[in-house]
N, CA and C atoms as a LAMMPS dump frame, in Angstrom:
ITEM: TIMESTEP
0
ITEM: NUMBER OF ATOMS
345
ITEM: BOX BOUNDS ff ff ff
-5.0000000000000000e+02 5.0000000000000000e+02
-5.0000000000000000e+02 5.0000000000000000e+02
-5.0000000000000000e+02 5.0000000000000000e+02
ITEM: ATOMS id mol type element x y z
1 1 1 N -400.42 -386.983 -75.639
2 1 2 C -401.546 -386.178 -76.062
3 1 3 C -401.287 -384.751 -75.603
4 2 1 N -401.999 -383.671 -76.343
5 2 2 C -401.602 -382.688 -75.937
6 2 3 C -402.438 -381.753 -77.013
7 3 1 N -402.245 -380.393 -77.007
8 3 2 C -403.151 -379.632 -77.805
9 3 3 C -402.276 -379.304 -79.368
10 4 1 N -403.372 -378.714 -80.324
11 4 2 C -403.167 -379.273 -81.298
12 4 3 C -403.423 -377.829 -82.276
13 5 1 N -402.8 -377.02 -82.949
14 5 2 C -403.517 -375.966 -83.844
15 5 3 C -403.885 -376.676 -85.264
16 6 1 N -404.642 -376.286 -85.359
17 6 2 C -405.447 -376.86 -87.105
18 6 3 C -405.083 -375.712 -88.102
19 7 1 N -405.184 -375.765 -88.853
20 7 2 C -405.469 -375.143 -90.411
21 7 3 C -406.085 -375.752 -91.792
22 8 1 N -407.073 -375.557 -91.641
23 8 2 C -407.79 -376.005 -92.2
24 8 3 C -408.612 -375.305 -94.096
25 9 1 N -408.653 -375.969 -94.53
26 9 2 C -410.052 -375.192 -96.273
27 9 3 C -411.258 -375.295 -94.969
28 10 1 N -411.545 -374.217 -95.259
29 10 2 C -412.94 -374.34 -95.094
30 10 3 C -414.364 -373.837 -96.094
31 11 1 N -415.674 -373.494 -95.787
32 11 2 C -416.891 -373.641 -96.828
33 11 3 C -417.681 -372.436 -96.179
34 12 1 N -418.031 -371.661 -97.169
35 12 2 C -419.076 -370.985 -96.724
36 12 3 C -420.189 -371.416 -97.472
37 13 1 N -421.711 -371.071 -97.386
38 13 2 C -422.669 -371.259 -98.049
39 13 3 C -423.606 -370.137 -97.644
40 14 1 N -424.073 -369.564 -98.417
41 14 2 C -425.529 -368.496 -98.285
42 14 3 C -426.662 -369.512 -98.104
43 15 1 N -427.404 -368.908 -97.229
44 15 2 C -428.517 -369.498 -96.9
45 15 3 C -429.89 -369.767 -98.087
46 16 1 N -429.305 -369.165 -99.463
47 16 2 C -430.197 -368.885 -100.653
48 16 3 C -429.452 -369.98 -101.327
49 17 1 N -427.887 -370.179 -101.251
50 17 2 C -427.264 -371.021 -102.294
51 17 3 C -426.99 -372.211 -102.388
52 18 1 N -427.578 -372.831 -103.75
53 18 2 C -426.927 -374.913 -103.392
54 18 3 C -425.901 -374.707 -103.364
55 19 1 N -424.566 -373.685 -103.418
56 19 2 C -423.534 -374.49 -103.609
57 19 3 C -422.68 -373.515 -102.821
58 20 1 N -421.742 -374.692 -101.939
59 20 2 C -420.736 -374.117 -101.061
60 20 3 C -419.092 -372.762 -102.385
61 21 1 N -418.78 -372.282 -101.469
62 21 2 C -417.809 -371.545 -101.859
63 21 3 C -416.825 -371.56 -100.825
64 22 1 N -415.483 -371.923 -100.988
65 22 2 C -414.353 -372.522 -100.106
66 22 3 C -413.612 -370.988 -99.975
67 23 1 N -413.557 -371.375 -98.824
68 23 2 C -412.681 -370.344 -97.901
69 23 3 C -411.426 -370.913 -97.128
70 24 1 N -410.16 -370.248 -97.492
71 24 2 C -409.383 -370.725 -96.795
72 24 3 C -408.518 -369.807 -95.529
73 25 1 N -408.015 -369.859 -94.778
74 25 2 C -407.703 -370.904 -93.904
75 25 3 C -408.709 -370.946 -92.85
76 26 1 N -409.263 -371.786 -92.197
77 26 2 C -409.96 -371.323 -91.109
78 26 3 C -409.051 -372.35 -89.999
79 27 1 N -408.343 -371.371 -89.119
80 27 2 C -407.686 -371.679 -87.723
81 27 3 C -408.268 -371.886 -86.819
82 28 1 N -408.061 -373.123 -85.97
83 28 2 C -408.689 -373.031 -84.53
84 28 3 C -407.743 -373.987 -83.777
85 29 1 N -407.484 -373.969 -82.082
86 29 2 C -406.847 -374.518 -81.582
87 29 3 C -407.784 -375.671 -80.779
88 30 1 N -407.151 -376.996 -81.104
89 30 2 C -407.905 -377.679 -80.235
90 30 3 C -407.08 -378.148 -78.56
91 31 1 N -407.485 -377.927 -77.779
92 31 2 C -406.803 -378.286 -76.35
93 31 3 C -406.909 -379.498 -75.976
94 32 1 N -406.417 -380.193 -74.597
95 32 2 C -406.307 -381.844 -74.904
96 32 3 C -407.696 -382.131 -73.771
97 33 1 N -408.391 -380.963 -73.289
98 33 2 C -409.566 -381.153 -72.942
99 33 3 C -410.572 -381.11 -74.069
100 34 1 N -410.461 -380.667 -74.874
101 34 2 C -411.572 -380.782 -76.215
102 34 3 C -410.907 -381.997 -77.066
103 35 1 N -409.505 -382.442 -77.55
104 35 2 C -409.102 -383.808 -77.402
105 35 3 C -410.211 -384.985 -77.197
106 36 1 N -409.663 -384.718 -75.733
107 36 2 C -410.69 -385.862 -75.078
108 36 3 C -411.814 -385.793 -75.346
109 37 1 N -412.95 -385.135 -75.276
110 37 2 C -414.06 -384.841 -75.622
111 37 3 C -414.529 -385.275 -76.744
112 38 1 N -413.698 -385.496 -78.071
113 38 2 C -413.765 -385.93 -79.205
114 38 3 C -413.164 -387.14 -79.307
115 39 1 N -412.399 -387.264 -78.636
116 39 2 C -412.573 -389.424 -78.623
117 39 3 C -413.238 -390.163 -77.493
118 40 1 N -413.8 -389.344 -76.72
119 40 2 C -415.055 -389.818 -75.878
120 40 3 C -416.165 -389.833 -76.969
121 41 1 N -416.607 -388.826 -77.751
122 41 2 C -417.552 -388.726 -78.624
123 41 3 C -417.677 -390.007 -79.891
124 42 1 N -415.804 -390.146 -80.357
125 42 2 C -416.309 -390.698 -81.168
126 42 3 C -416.604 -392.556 -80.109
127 43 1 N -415.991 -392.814 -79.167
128 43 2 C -416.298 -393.963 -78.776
129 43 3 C -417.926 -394.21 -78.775
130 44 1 N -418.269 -393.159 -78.051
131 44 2 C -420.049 -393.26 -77.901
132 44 3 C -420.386 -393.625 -79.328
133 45 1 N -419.973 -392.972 -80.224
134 45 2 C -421.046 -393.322 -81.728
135 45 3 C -420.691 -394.568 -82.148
136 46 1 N -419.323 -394.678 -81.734
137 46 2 C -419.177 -396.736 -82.328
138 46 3 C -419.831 -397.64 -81.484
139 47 1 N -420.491 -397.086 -80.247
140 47 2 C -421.036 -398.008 -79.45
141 47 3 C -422.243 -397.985 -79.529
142 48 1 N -423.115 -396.79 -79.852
143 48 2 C -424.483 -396.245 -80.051
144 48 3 C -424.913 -396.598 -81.587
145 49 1 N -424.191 -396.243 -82.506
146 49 2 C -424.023 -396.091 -84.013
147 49 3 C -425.109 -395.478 -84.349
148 50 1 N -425.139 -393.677 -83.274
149 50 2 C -426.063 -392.882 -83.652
150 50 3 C -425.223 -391.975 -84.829
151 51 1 N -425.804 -391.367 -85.816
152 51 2 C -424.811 -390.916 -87.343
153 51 3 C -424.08 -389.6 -86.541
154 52 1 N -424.33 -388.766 -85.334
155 52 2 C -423.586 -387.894 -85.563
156 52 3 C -423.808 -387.62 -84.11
157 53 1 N -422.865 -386.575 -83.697
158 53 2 C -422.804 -386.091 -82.353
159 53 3 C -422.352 -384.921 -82.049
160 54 1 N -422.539 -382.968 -81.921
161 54 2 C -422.699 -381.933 -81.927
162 54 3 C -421.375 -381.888 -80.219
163 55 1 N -420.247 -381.433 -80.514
164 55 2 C -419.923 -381.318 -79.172
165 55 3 C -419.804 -379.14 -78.893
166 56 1 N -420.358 -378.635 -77.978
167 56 2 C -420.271 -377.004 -78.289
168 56 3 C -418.944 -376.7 -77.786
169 57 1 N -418.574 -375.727 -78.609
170 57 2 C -416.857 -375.12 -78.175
171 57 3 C -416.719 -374.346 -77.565
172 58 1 N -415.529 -374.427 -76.361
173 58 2 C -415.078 -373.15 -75.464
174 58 3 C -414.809 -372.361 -76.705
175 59 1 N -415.353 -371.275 -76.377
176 59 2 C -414.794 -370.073 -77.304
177 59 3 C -413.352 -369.578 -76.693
178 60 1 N -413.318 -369.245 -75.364
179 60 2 C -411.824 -368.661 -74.7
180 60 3 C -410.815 -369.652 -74.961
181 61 1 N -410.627 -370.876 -75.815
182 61 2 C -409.478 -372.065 -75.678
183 61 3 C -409.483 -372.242 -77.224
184 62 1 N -410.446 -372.106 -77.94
185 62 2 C -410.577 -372.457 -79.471
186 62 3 C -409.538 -371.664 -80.422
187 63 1 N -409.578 -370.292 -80.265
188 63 2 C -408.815 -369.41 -80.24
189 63 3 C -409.124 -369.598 -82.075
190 64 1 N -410.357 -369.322 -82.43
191 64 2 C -410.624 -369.529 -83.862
192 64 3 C -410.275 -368.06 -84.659
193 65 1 N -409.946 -368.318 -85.685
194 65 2 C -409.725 -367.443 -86.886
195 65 3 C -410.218 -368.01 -88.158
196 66 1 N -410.855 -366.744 -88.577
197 66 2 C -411.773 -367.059 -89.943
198 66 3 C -411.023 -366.116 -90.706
199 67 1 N -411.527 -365.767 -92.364
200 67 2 C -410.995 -365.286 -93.137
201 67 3 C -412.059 -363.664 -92.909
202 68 1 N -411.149 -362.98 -92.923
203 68 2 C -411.73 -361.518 -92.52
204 68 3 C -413.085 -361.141 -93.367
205 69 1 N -413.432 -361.944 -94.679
206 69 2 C -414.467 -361.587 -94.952
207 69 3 C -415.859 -361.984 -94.271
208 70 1 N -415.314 -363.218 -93.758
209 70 2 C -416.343 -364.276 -93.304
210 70 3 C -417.07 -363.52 -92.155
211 71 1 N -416.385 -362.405 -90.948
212 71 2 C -415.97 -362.389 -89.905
213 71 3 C -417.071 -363.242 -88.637
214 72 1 N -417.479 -362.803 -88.316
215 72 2 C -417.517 -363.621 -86.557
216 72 3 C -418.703 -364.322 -86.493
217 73 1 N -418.705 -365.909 -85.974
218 73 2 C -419.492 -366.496 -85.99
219 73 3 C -420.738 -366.058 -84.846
220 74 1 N -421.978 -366.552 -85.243
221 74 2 C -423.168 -366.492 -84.073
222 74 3 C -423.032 -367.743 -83.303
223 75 1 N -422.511 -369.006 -83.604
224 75 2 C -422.331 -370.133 -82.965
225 75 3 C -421.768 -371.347 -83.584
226 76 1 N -421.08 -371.948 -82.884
227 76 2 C -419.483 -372.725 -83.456
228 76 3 C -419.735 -373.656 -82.752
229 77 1 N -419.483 -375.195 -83.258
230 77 2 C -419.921 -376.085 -82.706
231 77 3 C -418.76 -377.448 -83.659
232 78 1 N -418.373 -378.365 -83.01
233 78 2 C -417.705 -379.372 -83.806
234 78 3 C -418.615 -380.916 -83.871
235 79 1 N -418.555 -380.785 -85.111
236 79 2 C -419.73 -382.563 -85.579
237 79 3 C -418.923 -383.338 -85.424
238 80 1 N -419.05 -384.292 -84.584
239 80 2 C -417.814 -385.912 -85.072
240 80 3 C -419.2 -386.8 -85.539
241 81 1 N -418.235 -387.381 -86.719
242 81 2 C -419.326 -388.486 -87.408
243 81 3 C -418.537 -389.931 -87.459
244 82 1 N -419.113 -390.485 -87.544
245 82 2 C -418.141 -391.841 -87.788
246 82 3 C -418.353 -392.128 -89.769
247 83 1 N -416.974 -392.757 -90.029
248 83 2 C -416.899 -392.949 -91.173
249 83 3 C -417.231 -394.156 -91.496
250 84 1 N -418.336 -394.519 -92.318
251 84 2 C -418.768 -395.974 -92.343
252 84 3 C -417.828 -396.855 -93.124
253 85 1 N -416.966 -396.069 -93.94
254 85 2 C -415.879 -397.044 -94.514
255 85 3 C -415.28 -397.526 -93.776
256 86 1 N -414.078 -396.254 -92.841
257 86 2 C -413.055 -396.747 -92.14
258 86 3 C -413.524 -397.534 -90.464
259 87 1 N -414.982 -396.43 -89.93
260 87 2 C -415.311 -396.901 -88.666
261 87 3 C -414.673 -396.187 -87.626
262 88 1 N -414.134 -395.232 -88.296
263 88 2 C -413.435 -394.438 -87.66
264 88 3 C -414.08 -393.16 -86.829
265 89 1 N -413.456 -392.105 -86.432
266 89 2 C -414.476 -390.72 -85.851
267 89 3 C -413.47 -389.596 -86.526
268 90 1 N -414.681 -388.447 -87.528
269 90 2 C -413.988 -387.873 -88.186
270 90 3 C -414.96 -386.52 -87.514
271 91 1 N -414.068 -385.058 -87.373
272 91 2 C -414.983 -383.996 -86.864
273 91 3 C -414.39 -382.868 -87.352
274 92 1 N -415.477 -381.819 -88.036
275 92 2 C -415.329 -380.996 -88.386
276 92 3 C -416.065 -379.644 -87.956
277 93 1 N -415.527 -378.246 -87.842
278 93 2 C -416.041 -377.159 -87.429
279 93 3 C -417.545 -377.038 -88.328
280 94 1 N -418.509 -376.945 -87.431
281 94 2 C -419.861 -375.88 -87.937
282 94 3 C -420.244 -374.718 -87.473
283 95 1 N -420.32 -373.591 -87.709
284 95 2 C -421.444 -372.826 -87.638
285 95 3 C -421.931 -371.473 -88.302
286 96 1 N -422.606 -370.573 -88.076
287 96 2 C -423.193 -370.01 -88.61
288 96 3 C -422.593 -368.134 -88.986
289 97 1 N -422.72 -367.88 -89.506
290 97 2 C -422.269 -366.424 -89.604
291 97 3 C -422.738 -365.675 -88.706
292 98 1 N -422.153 -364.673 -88.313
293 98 2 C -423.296 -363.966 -87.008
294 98 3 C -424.128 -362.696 -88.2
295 99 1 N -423.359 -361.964 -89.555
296 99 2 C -424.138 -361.037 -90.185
297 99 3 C -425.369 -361.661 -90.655
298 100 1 N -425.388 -362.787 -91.502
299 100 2 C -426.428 -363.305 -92.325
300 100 3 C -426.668 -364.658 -92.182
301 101 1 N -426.179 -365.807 -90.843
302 101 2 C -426.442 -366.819 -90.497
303 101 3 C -425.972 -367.92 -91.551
304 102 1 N -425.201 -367.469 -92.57
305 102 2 C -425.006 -368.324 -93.839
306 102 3 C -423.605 -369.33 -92.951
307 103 1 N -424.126 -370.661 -93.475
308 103 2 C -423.584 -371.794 -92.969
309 103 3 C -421.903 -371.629 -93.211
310 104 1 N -420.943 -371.586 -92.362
311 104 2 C -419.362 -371.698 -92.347
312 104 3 C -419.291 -373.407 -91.74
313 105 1 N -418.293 -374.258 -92.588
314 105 2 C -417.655 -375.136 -92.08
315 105 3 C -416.594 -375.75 -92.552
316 106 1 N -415.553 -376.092 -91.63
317 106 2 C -414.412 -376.661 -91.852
318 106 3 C -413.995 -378.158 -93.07
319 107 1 N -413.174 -378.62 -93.639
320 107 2 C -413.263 -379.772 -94.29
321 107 3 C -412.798 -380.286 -92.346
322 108 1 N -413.292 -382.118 -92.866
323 108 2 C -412.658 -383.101 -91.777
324 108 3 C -411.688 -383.347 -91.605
325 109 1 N -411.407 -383.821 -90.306
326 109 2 C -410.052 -384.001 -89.573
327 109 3 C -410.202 -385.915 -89.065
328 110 1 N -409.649 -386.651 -89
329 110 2 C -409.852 -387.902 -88.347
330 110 3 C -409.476 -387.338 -86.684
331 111 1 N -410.285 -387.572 -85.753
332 111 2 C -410.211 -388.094 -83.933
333 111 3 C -408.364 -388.579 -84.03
334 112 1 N -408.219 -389.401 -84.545
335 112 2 C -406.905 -390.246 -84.435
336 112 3 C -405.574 -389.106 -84.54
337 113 1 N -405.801 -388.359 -85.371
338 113 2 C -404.518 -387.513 -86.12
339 113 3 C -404.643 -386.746 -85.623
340 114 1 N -405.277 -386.428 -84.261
341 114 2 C -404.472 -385.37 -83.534
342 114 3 C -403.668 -385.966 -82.658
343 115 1 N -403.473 -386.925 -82.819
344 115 2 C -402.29 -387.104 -81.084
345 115 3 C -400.614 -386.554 -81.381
């Protein structure tokens, strides 16, 4: 185990609009302390089988990059959900724009595929 850089599609949405508009790349580094954190998380939800679980991100270790239009979030946070098909723990970046609060988030990653 060990830390992990992502690259990811990610989504913006206006707070007025049904419909997302994809942004790509959104970068962030995950460390093998946030790792852990996310297969501690997803164990709890297979044991709880509460639908979702909010873990908040070091900002100084995340080392996130958005697409320069997007620019800087007001607050960044990673969802792990469990997948009711596989049963698995899948987690993806949320949060908010800091200009106009309009929703930014990552597509999913499976817990498993970072090792």
């Amino acid at each position: 185990m060990g830390s992990m850089t992502l690259d990811i599609d990610g989504w913006y949405k206006k707070s007025n609009s049904a419909k997302p508009e994809p942004i790509h790349p959104v970068h962030f580094h995950i460390s093998e302390a946030c790792h852990l954190q996310l297969e501690a998380a997803e164990v709890e939800l297979q044991k709880t089988h509460q639908p979702e679980k909010f873990l908040d991100v070091d900002m100084e270790s995340f080392d996130l990059e958005l697409p320069p239009d997007i620019g800087p979030l007001s607050d960044c946070q990673l969802r792990v959900y469990i997948n009711p098909k596989t049963e698995r723990g899948h987690f993806h970046l949320v949060g908010h724009r800091a200009s106009d609060n309009s929703l930014v988030y990552s597509n999913a990653v499976m817990v498993e595929h970072l090792i």
